[in-house]
C-alpha positions, 0 to 999 in steps of 0.5 A: 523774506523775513529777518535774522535777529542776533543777540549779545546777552550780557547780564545788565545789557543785550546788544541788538543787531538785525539783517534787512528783509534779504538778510544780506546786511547785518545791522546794529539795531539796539542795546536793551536792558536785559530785564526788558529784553522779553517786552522788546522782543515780543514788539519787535516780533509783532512788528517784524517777521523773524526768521532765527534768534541767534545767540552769541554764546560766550566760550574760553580760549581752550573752547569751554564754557565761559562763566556767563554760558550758563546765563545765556543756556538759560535764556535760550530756553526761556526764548524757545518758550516765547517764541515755540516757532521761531529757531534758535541757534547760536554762534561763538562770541569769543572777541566780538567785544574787541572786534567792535572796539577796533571797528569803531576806532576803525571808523573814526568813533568818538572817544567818548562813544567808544566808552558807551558799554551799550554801543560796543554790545550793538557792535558785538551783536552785528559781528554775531549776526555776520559770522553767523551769515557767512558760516551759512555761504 
């Protein structure tokens, strides 16, 4: 069965999550710069086989747009041209940052690994794919 694959796009990194074959776990995979997102989707497609993207799309409180919606608007159109036969969809992304944060204190995570941008984003992506996962039950 092939894989789910969530994205928290941000404008210098993009946190990575993916689910296992029977998409019954969501994992944090990696955090990637933005600009070499495109070269690390198309390896991981040829290694993997993908079922969906899923896009984290950013929202305010009252449920409109936030300012970086447009961004992620545009790379959900460039990534439906990468990849034609692969479906997008995405999923509200509102407090997966905090969520992730208080995951890792949960868990017990550093000080200092709790400063690191790049695995709250990991974090992030995982709490996208999830919802994401659940809103399909």
């Amino acid at each position: 069965m092939p894989r789910l694959l969530a994205i928290d796009y941000g404008s210098k990194r993009c946190g990575i999550a993916v689910t296992d074959p029977l998409q019954i776990i969501a994992t944090a995979l990696e955090t990637v710069r933005t600009h070499d997102l495109p070269d690390f989707l198309r390896k991981y497609a040829a290694q993997e086989n993908i079922e969906a993207f899923i896009i984290g799309m950013p929202k305010k409180l009252d449920n409109t747009d936030s300012e970086n919606a447009a961004r992620v608007s545009a790379f959900i159109k460039t990534l439906k041209k990468s990849f034609p036969d692969i479906p997008v969809h995405t999923q509200d992304e509102r407090f997966t940052s905090s969520m992730a944060l208080q995951s890792m204190i949960a868990a017990g995570s550093k000080k200092s690994d709790r400063r690191e941008k790049g695995n709250i984003d990991k974090i992030s992506a995982t709490i996208i794919l999830q919802s994401f996962m659940e809103s399909r039950r």
